[in-house]
N, C-alpha and C positions, 0 to 999 in steps of 0.2 A: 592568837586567841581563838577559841573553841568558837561557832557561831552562836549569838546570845539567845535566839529561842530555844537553845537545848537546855539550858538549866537557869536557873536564879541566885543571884548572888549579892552580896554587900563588899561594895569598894570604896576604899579611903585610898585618894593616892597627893604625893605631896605638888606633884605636876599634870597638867593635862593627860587623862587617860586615854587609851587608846578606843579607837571611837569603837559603838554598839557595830557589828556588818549584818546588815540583813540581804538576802539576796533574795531577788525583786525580778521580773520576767524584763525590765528596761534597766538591771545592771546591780552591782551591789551598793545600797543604800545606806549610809553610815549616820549613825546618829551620838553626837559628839554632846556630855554634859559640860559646858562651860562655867557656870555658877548654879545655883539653885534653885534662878530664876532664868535662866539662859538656854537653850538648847539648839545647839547647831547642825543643819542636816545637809549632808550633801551625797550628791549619785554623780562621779567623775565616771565619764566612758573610757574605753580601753583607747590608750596613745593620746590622753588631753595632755597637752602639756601644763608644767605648773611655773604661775606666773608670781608665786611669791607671797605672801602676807604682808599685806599693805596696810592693814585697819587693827586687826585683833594683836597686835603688838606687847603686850604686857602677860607676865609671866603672873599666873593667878593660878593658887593654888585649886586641885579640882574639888567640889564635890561631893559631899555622901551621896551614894547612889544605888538602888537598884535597877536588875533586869528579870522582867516575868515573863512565862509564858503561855501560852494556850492556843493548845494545836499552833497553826505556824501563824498566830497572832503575838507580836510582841509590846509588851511595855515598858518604857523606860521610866524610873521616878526616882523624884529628887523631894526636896522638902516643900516647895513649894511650886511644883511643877510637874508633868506627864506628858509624855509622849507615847500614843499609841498607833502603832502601825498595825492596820487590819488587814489580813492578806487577801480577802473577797475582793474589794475595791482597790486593791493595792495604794490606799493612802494613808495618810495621818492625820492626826489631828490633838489636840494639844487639852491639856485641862491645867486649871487650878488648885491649887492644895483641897481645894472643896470638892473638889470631884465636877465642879462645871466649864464647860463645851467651852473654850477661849478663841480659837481657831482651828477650822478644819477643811486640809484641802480637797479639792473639787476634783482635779486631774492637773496631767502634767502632758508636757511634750517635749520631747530630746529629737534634737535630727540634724544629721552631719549637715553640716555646713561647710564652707572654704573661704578664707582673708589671704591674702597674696597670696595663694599658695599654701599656705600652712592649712592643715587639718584643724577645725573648729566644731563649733555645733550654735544650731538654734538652740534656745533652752524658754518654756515659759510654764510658768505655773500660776495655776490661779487657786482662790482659795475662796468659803462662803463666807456672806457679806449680806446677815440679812440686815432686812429694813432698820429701821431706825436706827441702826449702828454709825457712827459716825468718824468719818479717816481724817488725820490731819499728817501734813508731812513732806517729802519728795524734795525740801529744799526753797528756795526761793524765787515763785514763778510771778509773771507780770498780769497772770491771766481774772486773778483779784478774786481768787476760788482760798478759803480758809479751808474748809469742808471738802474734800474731792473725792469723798466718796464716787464711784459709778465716773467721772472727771477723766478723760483721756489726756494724758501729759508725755510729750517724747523727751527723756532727760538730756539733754547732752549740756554740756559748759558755754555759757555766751556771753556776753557784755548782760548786764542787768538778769540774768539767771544763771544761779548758782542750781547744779543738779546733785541729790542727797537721798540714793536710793534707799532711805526710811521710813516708815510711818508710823505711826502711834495710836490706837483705837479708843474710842469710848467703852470698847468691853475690858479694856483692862489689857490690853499688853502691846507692844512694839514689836517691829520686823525689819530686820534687815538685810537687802537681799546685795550680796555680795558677787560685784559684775563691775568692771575696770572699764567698762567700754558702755556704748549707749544703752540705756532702756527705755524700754515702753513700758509703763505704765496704766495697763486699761488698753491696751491696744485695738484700734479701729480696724476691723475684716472688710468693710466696704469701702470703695472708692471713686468718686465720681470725678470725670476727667469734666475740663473746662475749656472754653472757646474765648479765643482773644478777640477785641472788639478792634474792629476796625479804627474807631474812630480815636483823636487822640484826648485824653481824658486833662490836656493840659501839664502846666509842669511850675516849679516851682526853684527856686534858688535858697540852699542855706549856706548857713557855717558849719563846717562839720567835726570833728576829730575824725582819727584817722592813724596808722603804724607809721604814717610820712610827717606825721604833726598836723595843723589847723591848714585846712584847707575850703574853699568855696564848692560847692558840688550842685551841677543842675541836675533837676530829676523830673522826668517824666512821666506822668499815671496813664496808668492804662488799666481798661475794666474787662473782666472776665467774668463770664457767665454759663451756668450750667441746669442738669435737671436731675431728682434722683424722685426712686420711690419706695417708699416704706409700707412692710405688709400691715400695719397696726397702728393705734395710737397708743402714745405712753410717753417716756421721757430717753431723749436721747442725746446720747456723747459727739462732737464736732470737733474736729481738730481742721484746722487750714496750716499749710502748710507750704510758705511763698517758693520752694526749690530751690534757695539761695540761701548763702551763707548766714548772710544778716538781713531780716526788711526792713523797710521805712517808713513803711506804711501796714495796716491789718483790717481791713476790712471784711466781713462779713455777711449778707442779709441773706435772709431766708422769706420768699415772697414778700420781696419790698421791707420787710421788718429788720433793722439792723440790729446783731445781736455779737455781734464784734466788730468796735470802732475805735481804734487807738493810732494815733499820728506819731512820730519821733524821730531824728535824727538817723538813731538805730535803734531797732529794735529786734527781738531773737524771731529765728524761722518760723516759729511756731506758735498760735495760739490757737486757745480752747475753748468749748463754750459747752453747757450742759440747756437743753432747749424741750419745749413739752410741745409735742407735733400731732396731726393726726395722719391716719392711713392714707396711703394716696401721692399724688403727685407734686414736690414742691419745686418753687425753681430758686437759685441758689446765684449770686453776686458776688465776687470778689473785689472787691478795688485795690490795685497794686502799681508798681511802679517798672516801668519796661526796663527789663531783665530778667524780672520774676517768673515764675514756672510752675504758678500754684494748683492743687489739687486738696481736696476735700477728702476727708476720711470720717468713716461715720458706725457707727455702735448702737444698738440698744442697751440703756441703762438695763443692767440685771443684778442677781443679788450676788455676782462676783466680785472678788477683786483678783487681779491679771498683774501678774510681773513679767516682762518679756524680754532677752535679750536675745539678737541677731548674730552676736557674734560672744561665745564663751565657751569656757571649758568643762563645762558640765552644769549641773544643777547644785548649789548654793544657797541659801539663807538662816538668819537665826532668828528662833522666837523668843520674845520678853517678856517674863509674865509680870504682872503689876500694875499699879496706877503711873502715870505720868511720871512723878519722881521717881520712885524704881526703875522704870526702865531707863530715865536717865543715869541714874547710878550704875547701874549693870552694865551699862555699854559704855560707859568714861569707866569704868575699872577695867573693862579688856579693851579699850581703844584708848585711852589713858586719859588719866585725869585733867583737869586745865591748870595749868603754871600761874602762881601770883603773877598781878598786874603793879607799875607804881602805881601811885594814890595821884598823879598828877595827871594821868591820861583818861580821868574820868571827869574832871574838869572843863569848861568849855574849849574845844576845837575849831581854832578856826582857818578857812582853808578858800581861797579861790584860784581861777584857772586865767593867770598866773602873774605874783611877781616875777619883772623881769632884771631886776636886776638886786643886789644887795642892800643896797642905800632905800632902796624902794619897802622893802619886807622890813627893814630897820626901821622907816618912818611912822610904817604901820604900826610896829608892835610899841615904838615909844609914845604915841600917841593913846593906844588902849592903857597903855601903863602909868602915861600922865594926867588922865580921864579916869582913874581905876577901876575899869573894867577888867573883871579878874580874868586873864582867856591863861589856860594852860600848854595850850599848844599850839602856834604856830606851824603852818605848813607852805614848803617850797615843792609846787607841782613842774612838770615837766620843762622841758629843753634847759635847763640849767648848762648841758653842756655847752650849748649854743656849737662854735664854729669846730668843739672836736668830735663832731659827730653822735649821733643816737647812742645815749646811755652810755657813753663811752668813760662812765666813772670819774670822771675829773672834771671839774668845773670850770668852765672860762671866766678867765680871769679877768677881762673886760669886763665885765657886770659882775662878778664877784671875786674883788682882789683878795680876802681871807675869808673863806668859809670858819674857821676858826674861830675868828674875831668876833663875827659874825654868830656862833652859835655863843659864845663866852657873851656877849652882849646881853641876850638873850635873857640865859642864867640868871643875871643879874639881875633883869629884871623879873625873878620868878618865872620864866616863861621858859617852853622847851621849843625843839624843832624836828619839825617830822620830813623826810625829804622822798621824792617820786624816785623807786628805782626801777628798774625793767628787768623780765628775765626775756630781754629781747637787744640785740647789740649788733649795730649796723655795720654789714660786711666792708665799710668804706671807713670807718673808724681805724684807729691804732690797734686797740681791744680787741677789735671785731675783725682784721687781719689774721691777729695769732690764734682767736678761737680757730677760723677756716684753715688756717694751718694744723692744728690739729686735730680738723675733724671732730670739732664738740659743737658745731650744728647739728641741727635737725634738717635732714635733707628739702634746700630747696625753700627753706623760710631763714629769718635771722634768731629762731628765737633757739635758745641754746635748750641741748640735748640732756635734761637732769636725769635722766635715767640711764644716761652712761655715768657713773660712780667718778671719773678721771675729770670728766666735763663739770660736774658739780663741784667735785673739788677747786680746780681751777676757778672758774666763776667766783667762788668763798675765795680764796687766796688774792683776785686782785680787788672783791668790796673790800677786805679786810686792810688791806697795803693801800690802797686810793681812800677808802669815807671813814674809813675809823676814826684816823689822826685829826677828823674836825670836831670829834665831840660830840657830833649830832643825834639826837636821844631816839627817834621811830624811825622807822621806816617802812614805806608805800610801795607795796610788791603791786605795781598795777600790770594789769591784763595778764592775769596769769593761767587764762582756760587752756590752752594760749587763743588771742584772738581769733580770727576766721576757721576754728575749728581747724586746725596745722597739723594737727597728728592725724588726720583721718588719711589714707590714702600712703600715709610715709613711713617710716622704717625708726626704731630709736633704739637705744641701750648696746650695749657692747655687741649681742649678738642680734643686732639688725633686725629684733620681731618688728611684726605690725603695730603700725599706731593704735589701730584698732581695740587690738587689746585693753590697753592703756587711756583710751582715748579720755575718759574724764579727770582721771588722778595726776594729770599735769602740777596743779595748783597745790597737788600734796608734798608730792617732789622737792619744788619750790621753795616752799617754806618751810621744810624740813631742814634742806641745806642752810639756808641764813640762821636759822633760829637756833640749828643746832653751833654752827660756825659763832655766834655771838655769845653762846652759852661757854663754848671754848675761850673765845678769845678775850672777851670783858667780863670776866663768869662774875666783876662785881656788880653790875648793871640787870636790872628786870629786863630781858627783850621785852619791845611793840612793834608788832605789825601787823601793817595793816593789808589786806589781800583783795582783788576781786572776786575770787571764786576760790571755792572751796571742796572738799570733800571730807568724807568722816573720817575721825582721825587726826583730822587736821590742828582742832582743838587740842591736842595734847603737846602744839607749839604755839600755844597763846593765841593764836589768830583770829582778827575782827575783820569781819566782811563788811561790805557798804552796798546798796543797791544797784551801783554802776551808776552808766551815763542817762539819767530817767530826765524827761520835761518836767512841765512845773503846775501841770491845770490841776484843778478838784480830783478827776478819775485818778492818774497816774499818785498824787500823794494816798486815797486811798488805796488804791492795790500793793503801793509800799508797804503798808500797814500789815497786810493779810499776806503778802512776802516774807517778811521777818518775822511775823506768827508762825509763819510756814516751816521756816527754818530752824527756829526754838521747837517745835514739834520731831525735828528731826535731828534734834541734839548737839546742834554747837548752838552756842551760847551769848555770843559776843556779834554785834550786828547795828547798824546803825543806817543811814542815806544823806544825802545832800539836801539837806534844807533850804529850803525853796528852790530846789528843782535845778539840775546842773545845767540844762538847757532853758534859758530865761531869752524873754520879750528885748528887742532893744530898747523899748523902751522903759526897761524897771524901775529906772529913778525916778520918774515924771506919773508912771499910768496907778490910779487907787486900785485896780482892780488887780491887780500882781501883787502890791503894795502887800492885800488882804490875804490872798493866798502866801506870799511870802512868810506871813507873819504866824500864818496857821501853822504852816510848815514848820516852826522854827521853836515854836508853844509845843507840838507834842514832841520836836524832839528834846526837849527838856527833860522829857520820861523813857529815851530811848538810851538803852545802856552806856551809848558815847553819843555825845550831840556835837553835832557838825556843820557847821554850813560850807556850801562851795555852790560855786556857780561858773560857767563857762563865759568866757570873755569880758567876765564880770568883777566890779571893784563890790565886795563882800561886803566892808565894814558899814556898820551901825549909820554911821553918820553922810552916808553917798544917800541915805533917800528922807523920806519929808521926816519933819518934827516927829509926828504923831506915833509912826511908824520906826524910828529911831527909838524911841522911849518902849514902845512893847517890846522890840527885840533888845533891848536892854536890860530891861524887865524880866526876860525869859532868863538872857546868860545868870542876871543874880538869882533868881529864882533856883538854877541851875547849882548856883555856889552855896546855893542854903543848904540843899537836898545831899549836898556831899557829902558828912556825917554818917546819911541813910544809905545813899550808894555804897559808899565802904564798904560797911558794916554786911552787906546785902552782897558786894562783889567779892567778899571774903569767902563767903557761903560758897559762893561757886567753885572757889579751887578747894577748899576744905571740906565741903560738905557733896559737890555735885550738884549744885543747887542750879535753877534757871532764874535769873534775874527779870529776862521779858517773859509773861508767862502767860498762853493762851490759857482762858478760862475753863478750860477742861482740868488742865492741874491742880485749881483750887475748888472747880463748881462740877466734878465728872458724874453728881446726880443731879443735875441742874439740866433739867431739857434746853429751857431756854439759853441757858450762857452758853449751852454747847453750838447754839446754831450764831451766834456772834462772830463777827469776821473782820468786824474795827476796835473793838476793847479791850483791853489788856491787863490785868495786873502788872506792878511795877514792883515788885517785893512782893513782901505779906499782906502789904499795907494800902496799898492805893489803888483804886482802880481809875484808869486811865479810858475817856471816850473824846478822843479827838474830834472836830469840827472840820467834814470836810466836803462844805459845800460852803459859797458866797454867800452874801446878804442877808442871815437868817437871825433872825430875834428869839428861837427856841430852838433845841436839839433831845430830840431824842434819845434817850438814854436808859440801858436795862441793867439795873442793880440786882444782881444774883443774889440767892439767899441766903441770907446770912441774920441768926435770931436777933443780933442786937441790931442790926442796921447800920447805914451807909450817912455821913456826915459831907457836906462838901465845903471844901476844904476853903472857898473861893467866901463867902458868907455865914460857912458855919447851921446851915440849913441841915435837917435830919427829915432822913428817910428809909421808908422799910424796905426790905428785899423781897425778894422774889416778884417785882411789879417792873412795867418800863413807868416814863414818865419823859413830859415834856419840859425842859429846865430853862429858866432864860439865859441866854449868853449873849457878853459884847466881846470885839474886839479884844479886851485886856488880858482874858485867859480862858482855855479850853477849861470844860467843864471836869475835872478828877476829884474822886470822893474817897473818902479814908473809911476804912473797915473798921467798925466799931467792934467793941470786944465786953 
């Protein structure tokens, strides 16, 4: 094709057209119309290699489209959409069918790079971002940021973060920056190194998980401390960052002021904090735990936004024009749409860590069923294999003599079963001999190689031959980032590239295999599955994420909250957490004050697409704690069985229409200032809005009803109220405050 600033033209083509080339002093630029709200750009350098289409999967017809030009300015346009590249500035920038400004980039950078050896490049691009514009998206972070706008975020895959390099604007369109390996997000150019304290900060004893199973783990703190100086006052971006795979701890202050403080078992490398400083000299705290290796990285808030990756094969992303729904439509028809669900896994969940044996899971579920507590799903979490080894597909048979029997029990009594699989299989196992035999590891870890095509296969051939034959209805893809971050550094796929590459789309791989293998093999059954981590894409095999291994205090349930906002903003769909917190007190059953948080937890996931509870080392059901406390979460599960009907009707939408079930307020209130800066409320449909309580002891809550002319009813007394106001509402115990949208 002729280059397109030499002439204008109108194209109809029945397939993906061949992209716009423009040639650019940093290589030729290609600009691709995908739908008519879509436009994909990319500048590959000479010798990138190509690592394949992982996301845009679906065969969509192109676009009507022209191309204009002026002098060696070009325009791209579609019906609802433009792309203009101006050659002075060598950038672009994007418009609406209306002719107004949606985004427009600032500058870029391309710079060879090198991963083992292979030719690479840095690539980052930033774009403007003025004021009051507000970003939602990046996936599911713990850092309890809705908003991230100016927000420094390092994405990579970890236990309780899921990474989803997308986001969604208050000006009306989505971005997706297509990069297989880590990104920065807002990336931090300063760095201040830290000094370890002598002294020892103490140590502590828990229970942990672990790729070995539940283990005891002592931990040591230790404090580090530093200085940085800023030429100005104004608002700035903070990433701490402990040098270690997983932390345990995250602490931050900034002169004595702690402005990141989160405790947990495990928690991801990284967190973020956005802080208003003045010019001058501050000194800076970390508290960590010895082995940690932390350093501070730091940004001034500007009216950019930065997408950055360290290791890629050129420069890549697509822009969405539209409101919220649109761009979810746009990007589920070329990433593909979501597969019905049954109607039974939207039902109560119920899950802890762990029945040990069959007789055990059986007394539970005849108990809920001779109580009639309606629970839909039953789940058996990990070492079921007991003495054949990690994940080794076959169940021992001393604690479970017919898994069969056992799920047909079940059935009967209405109830399904969901069971823990791994894409991780211990090299001491049966299983996990023959994989090492044929080299479908991933060098150096247990967890199997799905990016060699032979290894996947395999994998699908022995779930199918070992768990089919019991009947069992879900299935629990856990840790599938893979854990400790295992591709970083190692080798995958037939021809031995870098992890690097690849490093987040682990979890796509994954569950592509099972979903598709299940599709083959019982194609009369809906798959479920359930995954820890995700990537875009992923959605087009039904997949529900969870928020990982999270504690159980006030903070961590709200940052759940603005997690799976975060992640509905960035286009998958299906999303839930552990109700009352996978890491609990020993003493749960006895202590009011867990009691109270348990039951918050358990009240708002009632409105959470799939409600869940689990807990570590913990006997789950209703009836292990006091009266009071049995009756609200009982209360919730029916609560839960009413709203069925609604879920349906509402989770139909989502494979038929594209629709988002959990919906940050931007999707229904995107002229609403106020609902845009909300970070714990939710729509729940069309119909409810959803304000969790999530603090202890409180006799009112705060709550802002967006506008809406007829007003907001609550649902709980029947009370009416106008919109566009907050307002202080009483609440007890019995139920979180949710009000219905009057019409």
């Amino acid at each position: 094709m002729k280059k397109a600033f030499l002439f204008s033209l109108l194209l109809l083509a029945a397939c993906r057209p061949e992209p716009i080339r423009i040639d650019t002093p940093q290589g030729t630029l290609c600009l691709e119309p995908l739908a008519e709200d879509a436009i994909r750009v990319r500048l590959t350098p000479e010798g990138a290699p190509d690592l394949g289409e992982l996301v845009f999967t679906e065969q969509v017809p192109a676009p009507r489209y022209r191309v204009e030009h002026k002098g060696q300015d070009v325009t791209l346009r579609t019906a609802r959409m433009s792309a203009e590249y101006r050659a002075d500035t060598q950038t672009l920038r994007f418009l609406d069918a209306d002719g107004q400004v949606l985004l427009e980039e600032k500058g870029r950078d391309i710079v060879p790079a090198e991963v083992q050896g292979e030719a690479a490049w840095a690539v980052s691009q930033t774009f403007d971002s003025p004021e009051g514009e507000h970003l939602y998206g990046t996936g599911q972070f713990q850092d309890g940021y809705l908003d991230i706008r100016g927000l420094t975020r390092r994405l990579t895959q970890v236990n309780t973060q899921i990474s989803l390099p997308m986001i969604l604007s208050s000006r009306g369109w989505g971005l997706l920056w297509h990069n297989y390996g880590l990104t920065d997000f807002n990336p931090a150019d300063h760095r201040v190194a830290l000094t370890a304290s002598d002294e020892s900060g103490g140590s502590v004893t828990v229970n942990a998980t672990g790729t070995a199973g539940n283990r005891r783990e002592r931990r040591f703190f230790r404090t580090f401390t530093g200085e940085f100086e800023l030429p100005e006052d104004g608002e700035y971006a903070l990433l701490l960052d402990v040098g270690r795979e997983m932390a345990r701890k995250q602490y931050l202050s900034v002169d004595g002021e702690a402005v990141i403080d989160i405790t947990n078992t495990w928690l991801p490398p990284t967190a973020a904090v956005k802080v208003r400083l003045s010019a001058g000299r501050h000194r800076l705290e970390v508290q960590g735990t010895v082995g940690d290796a932390p350093v501070i990285l730091w940004r001034a808030v500007t009216d950019g936004t930065t997408f950055a990756s360290p290791v890629a094969p050129g420069l890549d992303y697509t822009v969405f024009a539209g409101g919220a729904d649109a761009v979810m439509h746009s990007f589920r028809r070329l990433s593909g749409h979501v597969p019905a669900l049954p109607d039974w896994i939207f039902r109560y969940i119920h899950c802890r860590e762990r029945y040990d044996t069959q007789e055990e899971l059986l007394t539970a579920a005849r108990r809920f069923h001779e109580e009639g507590l309606p629970v839909g799903t039953l789940v058996q979490d990990w070492q079921w294999w007991g003495k054949y080894g990690w994940n080794a597909m076959r169940f021992d048979e001393g604690k479970y003599p017919d898994p069969k029997a056992m799920t047909d029990e079940l059935h009967r009594m209405d109830q399904h079963l969901m069971l823990s699989v791994w894409s991780k299989i211990s090299r001491d196992a049966e299983l996990g001999r023959e994989v090492a035999a044929r080299s479908y590891y991933i060098d150096g870890t247990e967890w199997v190689d799905f990016f060699q095509p032979e290894a996947a296969a395999f994998y699908w051939q022995s779930f199918s031959e070992k768990l089919l034959p019991t009947g069992i209805d879900a299935w629990w893809q856990d840790a599938t980032e893979p854990e400790n971050d295992d591709l970083k550094g190692r080798q995958v796929g037939p021809e031995r590239r870098p992890g690097e590459w690849y490093r987040n789309v682990y979890p796509l791989k994954v569950i592509q295999t099972v979903y598709e293998g299940l599709r083959r093999d019982v194609p009369d059954r809906l798959p479920v599955l359930l995954t820890r981590s995700a990537y875009p894409g992923i959605q087009r095999y039904g997949a529900v994420t969870w928020s990982g291994d999270v504690g159980n205090d006030w903070g961590t349930l709200r940052r759940q909250i603005a997690g799976g906002l975060g992640q509905m903003a960035a286009g998958l769909p299906w999303w839930t957490y552990d109700a009352g917190g996978f890491f609990r007190p020993a003493d749960q059953y006895t202590d009011p004050a867990y009691q109270e948080r348990m039951v918050r937890w358990i009240q708002a996931a009632v409105w959470l697409p799939f409600m869940r509870v689990h807990g570590y080392q913990s006997r789950t059901e209703p009836w292990e704690y006091s009266p009071e406390t049995r009756r609200r979460f009982e209360a919730a599960i029916a609560q839960r069985e009413a709203l069925l009907p609604y879920i349906l009707e509402n989770a139909r939408k989502v494979w038929e229409e594209d629709y988002t079930l959990m919906r940050p307020l931007i999707f229904d209130f995107p002229e609403d200032p106020q609902a845009l800066q909300q970070d714990c409320e939710w729509m729940f449909g069309p119909d409810y809005l959803v304000c969790p309580v999530t603090e202890g002891g409180v006799s009112t809550w705060k709550v802002y009803l967006p506008e809406n002319a007829a007003g907001w009813e609550d649902i709980r007394d029947s009370a009416r109220y106008e919109g566009g106001r907050c307002y202080d509402v009483p609440v007890d115990l019995e139920a979180i405050p949710v009000f219905r949208r009057l019409r």
